[in-house]
Wavefront OBJ file of the C-alpha trace (Angstrom):
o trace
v 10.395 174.331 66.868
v 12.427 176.915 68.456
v 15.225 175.514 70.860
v 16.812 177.109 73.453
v 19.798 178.942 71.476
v 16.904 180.320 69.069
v 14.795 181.158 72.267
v 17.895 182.793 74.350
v 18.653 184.950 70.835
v 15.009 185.822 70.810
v 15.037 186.795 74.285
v 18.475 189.359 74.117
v 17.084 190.816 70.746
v 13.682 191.934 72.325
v 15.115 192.945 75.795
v 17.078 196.322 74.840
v 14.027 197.542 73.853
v 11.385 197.239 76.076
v 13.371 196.650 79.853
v 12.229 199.452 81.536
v 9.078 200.200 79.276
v 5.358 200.404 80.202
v 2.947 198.221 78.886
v 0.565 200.962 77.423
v -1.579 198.705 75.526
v -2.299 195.094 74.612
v -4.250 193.889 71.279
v -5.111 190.388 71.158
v -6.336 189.408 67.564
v -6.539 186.030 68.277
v -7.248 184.490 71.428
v -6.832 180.617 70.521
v -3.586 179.471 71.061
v -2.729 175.844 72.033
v -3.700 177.250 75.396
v -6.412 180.365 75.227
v -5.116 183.609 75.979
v -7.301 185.012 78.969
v -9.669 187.753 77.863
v -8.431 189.835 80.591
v -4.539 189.982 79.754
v -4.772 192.786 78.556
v -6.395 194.595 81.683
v -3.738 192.177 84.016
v -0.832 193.979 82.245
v -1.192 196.988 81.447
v 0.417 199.683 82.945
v 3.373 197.275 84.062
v 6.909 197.632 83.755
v 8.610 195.162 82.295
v 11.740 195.220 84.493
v 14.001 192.173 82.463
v 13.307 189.541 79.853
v 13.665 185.960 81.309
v 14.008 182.834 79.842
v 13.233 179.649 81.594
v 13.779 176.432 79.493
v 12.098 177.267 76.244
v 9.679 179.727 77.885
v 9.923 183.613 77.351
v 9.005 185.660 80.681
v 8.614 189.543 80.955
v 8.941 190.247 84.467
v 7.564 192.905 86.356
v 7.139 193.662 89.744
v 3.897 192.648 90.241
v 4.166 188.749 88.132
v 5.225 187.626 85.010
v 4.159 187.649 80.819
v 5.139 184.380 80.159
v 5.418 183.021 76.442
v 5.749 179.964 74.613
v 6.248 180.042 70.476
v 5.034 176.949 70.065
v 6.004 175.270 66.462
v 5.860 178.503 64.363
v 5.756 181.413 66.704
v 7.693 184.322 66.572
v 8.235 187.684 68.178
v 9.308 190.946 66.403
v 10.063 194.567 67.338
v 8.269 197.428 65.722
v 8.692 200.649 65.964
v 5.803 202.141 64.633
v 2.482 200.438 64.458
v 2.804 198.552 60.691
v -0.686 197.046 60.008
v -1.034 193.767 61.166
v -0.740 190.308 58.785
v -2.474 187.400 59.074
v -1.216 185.576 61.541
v -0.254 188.290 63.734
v -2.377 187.157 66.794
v -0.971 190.250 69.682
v 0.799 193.043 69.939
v 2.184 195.046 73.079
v 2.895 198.320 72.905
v 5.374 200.187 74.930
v 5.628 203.617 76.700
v 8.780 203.837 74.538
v 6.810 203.872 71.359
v 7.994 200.346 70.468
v 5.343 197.841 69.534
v 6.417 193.765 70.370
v 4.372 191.787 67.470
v 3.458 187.981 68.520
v 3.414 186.137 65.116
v 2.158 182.278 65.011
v 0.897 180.698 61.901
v -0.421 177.264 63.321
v -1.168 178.673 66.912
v 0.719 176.109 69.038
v 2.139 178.748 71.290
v 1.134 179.974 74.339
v 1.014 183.622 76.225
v -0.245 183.315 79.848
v -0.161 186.385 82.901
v 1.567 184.812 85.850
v 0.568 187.215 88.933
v 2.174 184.842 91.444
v 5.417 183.793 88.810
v 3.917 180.105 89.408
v 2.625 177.883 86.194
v 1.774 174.223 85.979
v 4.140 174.446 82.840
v 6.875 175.721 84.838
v 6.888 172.809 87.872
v 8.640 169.732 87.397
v 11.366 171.200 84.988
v 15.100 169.754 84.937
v 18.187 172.262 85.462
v 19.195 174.940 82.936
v 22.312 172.629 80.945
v 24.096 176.040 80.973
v 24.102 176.582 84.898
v 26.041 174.876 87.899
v 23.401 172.568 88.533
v 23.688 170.709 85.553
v 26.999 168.209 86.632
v 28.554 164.720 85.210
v 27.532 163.650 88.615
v 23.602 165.102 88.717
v 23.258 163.345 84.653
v 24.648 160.073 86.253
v 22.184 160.011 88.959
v 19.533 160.375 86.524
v 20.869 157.837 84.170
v 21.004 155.000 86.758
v 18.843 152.566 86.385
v 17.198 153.740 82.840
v 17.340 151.673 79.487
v 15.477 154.281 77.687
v 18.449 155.708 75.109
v 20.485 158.255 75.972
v 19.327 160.946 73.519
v 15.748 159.980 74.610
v 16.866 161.005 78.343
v 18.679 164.315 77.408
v 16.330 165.635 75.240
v 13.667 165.064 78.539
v 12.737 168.269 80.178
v 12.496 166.760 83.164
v 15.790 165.519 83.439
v 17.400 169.032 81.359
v 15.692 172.127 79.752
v 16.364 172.992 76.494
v 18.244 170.220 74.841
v 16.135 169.652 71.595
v 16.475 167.546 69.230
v 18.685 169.650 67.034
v 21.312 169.745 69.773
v 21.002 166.525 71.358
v 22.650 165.026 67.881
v 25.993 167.407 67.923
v 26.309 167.259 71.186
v 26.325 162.883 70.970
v 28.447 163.330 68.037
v 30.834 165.672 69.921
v 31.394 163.349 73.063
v 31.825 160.349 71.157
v 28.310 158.331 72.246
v 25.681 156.901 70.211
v 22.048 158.050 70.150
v 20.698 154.709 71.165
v 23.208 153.805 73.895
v 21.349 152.785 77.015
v 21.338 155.758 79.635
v 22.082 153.470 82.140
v 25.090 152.172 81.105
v 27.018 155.624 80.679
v 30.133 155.674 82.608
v 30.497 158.517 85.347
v 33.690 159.234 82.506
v 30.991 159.565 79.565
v 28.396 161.585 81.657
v 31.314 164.308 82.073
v 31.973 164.604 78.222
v 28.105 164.632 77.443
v 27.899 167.566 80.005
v 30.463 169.384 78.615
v 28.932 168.563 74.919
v 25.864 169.903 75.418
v 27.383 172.853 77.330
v 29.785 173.512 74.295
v 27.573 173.032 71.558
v 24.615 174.638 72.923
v 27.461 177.868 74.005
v 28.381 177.974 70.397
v 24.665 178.163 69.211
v 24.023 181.156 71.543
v 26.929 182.687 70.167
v 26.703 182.248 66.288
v 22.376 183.323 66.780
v 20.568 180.147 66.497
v 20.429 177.742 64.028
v 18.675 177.917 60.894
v 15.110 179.381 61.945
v 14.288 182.326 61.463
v 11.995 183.484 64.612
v 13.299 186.477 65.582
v 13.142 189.567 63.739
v 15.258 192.868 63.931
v 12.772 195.961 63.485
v 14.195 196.234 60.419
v 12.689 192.754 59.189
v 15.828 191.257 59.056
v 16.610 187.408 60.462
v 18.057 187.610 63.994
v 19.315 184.083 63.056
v 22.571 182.497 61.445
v 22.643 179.432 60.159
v 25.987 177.159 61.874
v 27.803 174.358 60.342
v 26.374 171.497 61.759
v 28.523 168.229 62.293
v 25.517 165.689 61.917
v 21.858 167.099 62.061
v 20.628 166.978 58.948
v 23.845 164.950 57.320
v 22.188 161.690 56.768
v 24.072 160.103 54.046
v 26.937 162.085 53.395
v 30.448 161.906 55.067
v 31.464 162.350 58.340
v 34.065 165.726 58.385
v 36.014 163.496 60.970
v 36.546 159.806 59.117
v 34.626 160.142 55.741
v 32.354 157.539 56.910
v 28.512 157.846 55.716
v 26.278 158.783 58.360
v 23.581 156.903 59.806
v 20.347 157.618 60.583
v 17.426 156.277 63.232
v 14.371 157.675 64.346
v 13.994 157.687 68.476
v 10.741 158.906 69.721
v 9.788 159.758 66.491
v 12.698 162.297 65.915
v 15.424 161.948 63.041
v 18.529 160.659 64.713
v 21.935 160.950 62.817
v 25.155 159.774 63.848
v 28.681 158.460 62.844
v 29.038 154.481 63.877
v 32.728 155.030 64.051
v 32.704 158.175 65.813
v 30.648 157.124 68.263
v 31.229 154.326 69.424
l 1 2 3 4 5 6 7 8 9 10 11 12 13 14 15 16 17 18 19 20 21 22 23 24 25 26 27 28 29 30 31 32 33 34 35 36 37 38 39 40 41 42 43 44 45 46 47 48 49 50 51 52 53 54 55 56 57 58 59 60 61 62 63 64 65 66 67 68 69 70 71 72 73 74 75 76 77 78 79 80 81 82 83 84 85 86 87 88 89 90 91 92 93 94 95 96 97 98 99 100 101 102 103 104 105 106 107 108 109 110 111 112 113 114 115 116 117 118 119 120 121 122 123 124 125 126 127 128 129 130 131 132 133 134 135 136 137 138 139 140 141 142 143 144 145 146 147 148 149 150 151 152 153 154 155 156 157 158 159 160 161 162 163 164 165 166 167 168 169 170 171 172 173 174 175 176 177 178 179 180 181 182 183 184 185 186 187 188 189 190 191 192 193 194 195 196 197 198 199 200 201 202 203 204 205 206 207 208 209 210 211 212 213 214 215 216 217 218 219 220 221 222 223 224 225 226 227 228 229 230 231 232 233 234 235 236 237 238 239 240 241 242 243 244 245 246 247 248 249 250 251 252 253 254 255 256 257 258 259 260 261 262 263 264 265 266 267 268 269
């Protein structure tokens, strides 16, 4: 699934291209998503002008002046810009096409994402999400509020939307590895001392991501069909077995919430 490096990178490749555009047209292919697209998107946006591309967690939103495209991609969804109108593929479930002559292609071969008009910017999906781990909000002293109290493992708790956006499960591993904490260490037993490198981890590693394009997937598209992606060393995810680069230890490996967990058990201690 995309996270939110591969979401943010998704989200500065398609903006150049249609900020400022008209929505002149809308074909919908496929209307059953994990959520059904409403048969009347394309009349609700059509004609707007998409004035930025937002991201909120690991949500997509073309704002206009009058609401909000917002859009999820799911497990295998990805967006791609066009600019002429290629014949669709299978599995090419909407375009959008711009005054600008530039055609946004919504690709999704197992249909877990979502596309939803929000005329009043307001979604059930929306409420009830944590801070952005990249913005002010997101402090040593907020994560140790939320920790108090909590046995539920401390990658468990990051990798909670409710708590933070956008800290999936690739992440949440480098960024443990990088402040020195085990996976399964109770959440409520971080130090105010920990909480402060674990902000700064995520903060760091997810930074880094942004920078280098994502990690290995390959969801967004230049028009000229190549990956908008670049696959980064990682320290752990993925490692299982093999040698830490720090003290040549073998990795370990867990499963927490049903997620492959991999850390060093000298490293992090």
């Amino acid at each position: 699934m995309p996270e939110l490096p591969e979401v943010e990178t998704t989200r500065a490749g398609i903006e150049p291209h249609i900020k400022g555009q008209r929505i002149d047209a809308v074909h919908v292919r496929e209307y059953q998503l994990r959520w059904p697209i409403s048969p009347g998107l394309g009349q609700s946006v059509t004609g707007k002008v998409v004035r930025e591309v937002k991201r909120r967690a690991k949500y997509l939103l073309l704002d206009t002046h009058e609401g909000q495209i917002m859009l999820h991609l799911g497990m295998s969804g990805s967006l791609r810009i066009l600019s002429e109108q290629i014949e669709a593929q299978a599995h090419d479930h909407v375009d959008f096409l711009f005054s600008n002559g530039k055609l946004l292609r919504y690709r999704d071969p197992r249909k877990f994402g979502s596309i939803f008009w929000l005329p009043d910017d307001e979604h059930k999906l929306l409420n009830h999400l944590g801070p952005e781990p990249l913005l002010e909000e997101f402090t040593p002293s907020y994560l140790f509020a939320q920790c108090r109290g909590r046995k539920v493992a401390i990658k468990t708790l990051i990798m909670n939307a409710q708590i933070v956006v956008g800290v999936g499960n690739i992440y949440a591993n480098e960024a443990l590895f990088s402040a020195g904490i085990r996976p399964t260490f109770p959440a409520g037993k971080l130090s105010l001392n920990r909480c402060t490198r674990l902000v700064e981890a995520i903060r760091v590693v997810l930074g880094k991501a942004i920078a280098a394009g994502g990690t290995s997937l390959r969801d967004f598209s230049k028009e000229d069909g190549t990956p908008g992606y670049f696959r980064q060393a990682l320290q752990v995810y993925g490692r299982d077995g093999e040698d830490c680069y720090f003290c040549q230890k073998p990795l370990k490996a867990v499963r927490l919430g049903g997620r492959a967990t991999v850390y060093c058990s000298r490293c992090q201690r």
